[in-house]
C-alpha positions as CSV (number, residue, x, y, z in Angstrom):
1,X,62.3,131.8,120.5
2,X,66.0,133.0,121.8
3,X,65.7,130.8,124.4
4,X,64.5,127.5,122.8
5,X,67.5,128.4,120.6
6,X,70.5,129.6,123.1
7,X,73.1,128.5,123.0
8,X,72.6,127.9,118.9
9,X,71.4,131.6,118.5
10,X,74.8,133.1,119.6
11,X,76.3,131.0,116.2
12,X,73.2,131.9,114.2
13,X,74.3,136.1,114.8
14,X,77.5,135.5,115.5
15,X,77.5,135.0,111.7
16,X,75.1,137.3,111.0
17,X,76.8,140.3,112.4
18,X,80.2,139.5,112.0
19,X,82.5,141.8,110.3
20,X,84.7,139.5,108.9
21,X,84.6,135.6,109.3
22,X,85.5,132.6,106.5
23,X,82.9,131.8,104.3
24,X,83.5,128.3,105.3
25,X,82.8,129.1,108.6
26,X,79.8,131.0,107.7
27,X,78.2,127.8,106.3
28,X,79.6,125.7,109.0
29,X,78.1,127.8,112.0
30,X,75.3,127.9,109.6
31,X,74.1,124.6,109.1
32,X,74.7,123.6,112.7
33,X,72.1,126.6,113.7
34,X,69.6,125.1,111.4
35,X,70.0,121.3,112.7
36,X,69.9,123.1,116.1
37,X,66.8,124.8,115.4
38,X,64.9,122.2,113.2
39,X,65.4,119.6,116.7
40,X,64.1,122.3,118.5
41,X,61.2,124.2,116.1
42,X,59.9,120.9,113.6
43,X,61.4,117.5,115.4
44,X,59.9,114.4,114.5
45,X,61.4,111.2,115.6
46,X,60.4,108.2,114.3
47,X,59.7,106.2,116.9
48,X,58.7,107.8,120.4
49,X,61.5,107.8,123.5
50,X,60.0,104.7,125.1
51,X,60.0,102.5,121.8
52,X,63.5,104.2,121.4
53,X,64.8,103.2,124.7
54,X,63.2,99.9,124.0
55,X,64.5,98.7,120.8
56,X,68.1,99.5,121.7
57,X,67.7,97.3,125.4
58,X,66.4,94.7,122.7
59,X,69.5,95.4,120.2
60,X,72.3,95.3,122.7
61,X,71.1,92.5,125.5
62,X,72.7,90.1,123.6
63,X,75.8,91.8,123.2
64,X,78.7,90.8,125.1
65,X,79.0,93.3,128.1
66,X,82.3,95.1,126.8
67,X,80.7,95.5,123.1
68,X,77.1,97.1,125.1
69,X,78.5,100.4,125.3
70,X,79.5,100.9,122.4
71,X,76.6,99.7,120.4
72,X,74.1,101.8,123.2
73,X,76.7,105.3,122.3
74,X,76.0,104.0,118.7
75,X,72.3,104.0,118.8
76,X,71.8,106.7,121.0
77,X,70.7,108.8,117.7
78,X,69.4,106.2,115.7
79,X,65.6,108.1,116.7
80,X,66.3,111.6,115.3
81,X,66.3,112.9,112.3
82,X,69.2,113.0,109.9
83,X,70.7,116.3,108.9
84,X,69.6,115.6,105.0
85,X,65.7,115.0,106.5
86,X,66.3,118.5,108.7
87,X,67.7,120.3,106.2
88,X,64.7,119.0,103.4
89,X,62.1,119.9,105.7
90,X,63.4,123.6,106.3
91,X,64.2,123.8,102.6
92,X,60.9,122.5,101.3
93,X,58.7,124.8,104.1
94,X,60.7,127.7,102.9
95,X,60.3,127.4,99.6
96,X,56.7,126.3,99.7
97,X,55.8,129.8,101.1
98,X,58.8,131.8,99.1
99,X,59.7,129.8,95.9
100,X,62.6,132.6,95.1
101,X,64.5,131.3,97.8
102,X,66.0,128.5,95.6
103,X,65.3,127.0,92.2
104,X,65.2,123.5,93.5
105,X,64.8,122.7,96.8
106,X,66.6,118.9,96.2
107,X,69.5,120.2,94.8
108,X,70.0,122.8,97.1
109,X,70.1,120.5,100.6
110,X,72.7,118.3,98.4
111,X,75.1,121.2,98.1
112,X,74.5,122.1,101.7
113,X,74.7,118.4,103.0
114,X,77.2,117.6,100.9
115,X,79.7,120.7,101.0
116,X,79.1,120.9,105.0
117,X,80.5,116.9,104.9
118,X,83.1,118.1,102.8
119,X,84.3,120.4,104.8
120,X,84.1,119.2,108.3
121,X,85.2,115.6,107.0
122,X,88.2,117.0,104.1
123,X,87.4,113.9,102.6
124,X,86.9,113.9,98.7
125,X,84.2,116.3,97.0
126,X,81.0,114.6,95.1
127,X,79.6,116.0,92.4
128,X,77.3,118.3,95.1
129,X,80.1,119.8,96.7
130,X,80.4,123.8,96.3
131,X,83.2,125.9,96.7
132,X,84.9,129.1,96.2
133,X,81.8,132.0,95.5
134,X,79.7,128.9,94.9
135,X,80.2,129.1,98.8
136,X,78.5,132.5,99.5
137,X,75.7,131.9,97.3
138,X,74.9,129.0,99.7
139,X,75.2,130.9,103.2
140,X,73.0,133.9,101.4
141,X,70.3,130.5,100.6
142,X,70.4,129.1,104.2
143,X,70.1,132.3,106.0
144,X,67.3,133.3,103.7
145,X,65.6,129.5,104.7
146,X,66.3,130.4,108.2
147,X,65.1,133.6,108.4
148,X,61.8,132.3,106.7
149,X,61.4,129.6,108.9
150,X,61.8,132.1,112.4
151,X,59.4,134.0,110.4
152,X,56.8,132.0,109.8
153,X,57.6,129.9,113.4
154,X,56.4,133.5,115.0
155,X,53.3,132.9,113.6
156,X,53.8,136.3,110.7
157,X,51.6,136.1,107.7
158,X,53.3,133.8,105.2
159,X,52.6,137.0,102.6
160,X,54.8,139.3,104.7
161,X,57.3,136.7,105.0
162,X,57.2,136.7,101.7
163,X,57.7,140.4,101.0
164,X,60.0,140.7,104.0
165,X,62.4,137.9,101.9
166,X,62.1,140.3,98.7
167,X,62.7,143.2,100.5
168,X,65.5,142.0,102.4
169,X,67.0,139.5,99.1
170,X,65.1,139.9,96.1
171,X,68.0,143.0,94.6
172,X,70.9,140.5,95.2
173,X,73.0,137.8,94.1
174,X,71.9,134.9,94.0
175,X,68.3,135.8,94.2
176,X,68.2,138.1,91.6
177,X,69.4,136.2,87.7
178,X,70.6,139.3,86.4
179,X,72.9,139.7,89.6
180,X,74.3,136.4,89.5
């Protein structure tokens, strides 16, 4: 699994084990791991490579030759997966096997989309944007998500994921209401 994942896994416990690193860099480094692994764990692309590679010949032959670059650069990701559909599916699969890791699994990919966009972009903050401790309570949710994807990607019994999850979050803030 390390090495599907290198060199993603070096910022996936780089956070993990660091002693002292922003928050916002937490869920940065964070949510970059989890695109990183989703492409390379659950990847489904809409179309396959040679339809791909087909439809953009087909969208840029008309171009002028000085606008083809630019508009083959442009599409060159049009086939993968956006980071709200990467993000969903890790949620939802997460949560399907250990509902205490969020509430709601919609809400919570909006605050990660959105506050990740917020703060590589600095543009304004929607309504799903989270900040200050709001912040940690999200790193604690992704890296529970990851850790319960990797789980159940090694093939462990979904109910030991589950009790591994407890074990590991169940005494803490945010998991636990009386904590938070």
């Amino acid at each position: 699994m390390q090495s599907r994942l290198d060199p993603a896994a070096r910022m996936l416990f780089g956070v993990w084990n660091a002693e002292s690193i922003y928050i916002e860099n937490s869920i940065l480094n964070l949510m970059s791991f989890a695109e990183a692994y989703h492409e390379r764990f659950r990847d489904e692309p809409h179309l396959t490579p040679q339809q791909h590679r087909r439809f953009v010949r087909q969208a840029v032959k008309p171009l002028p030759s000085e606008a083809r670059r630019l508009y083959r650069e442009a599409l060159a990701h049009a086939n993968t997966q956006t980071q709200r559909e990467r993000l969903t599916e890790l949620v939802e699969r997460a949560w399907t096997w250990v509902p205490d890791v969020t509430a709601d699994p919609g809400v919570l990919v909006k605050q990660l989309v959105e506050t990740r966009n917020h703060l590589t972009h600095w543009g304004t903050k929607g309504e799903n944007v989270v900040d200050d401790s709001g912040i940690w309570d999200l790193v604690e949710r992704l890296s529970g998500v990851i850790r319960i994807n990797m789980l159940l990607d090694l093939e462990m019994d979904p109910d030991a994921v589950e009790y591994a999850f407890m074990r590991r979050y169940g005494h803490r803030a945010p998991f636990d209401p009386e904590l938070a």
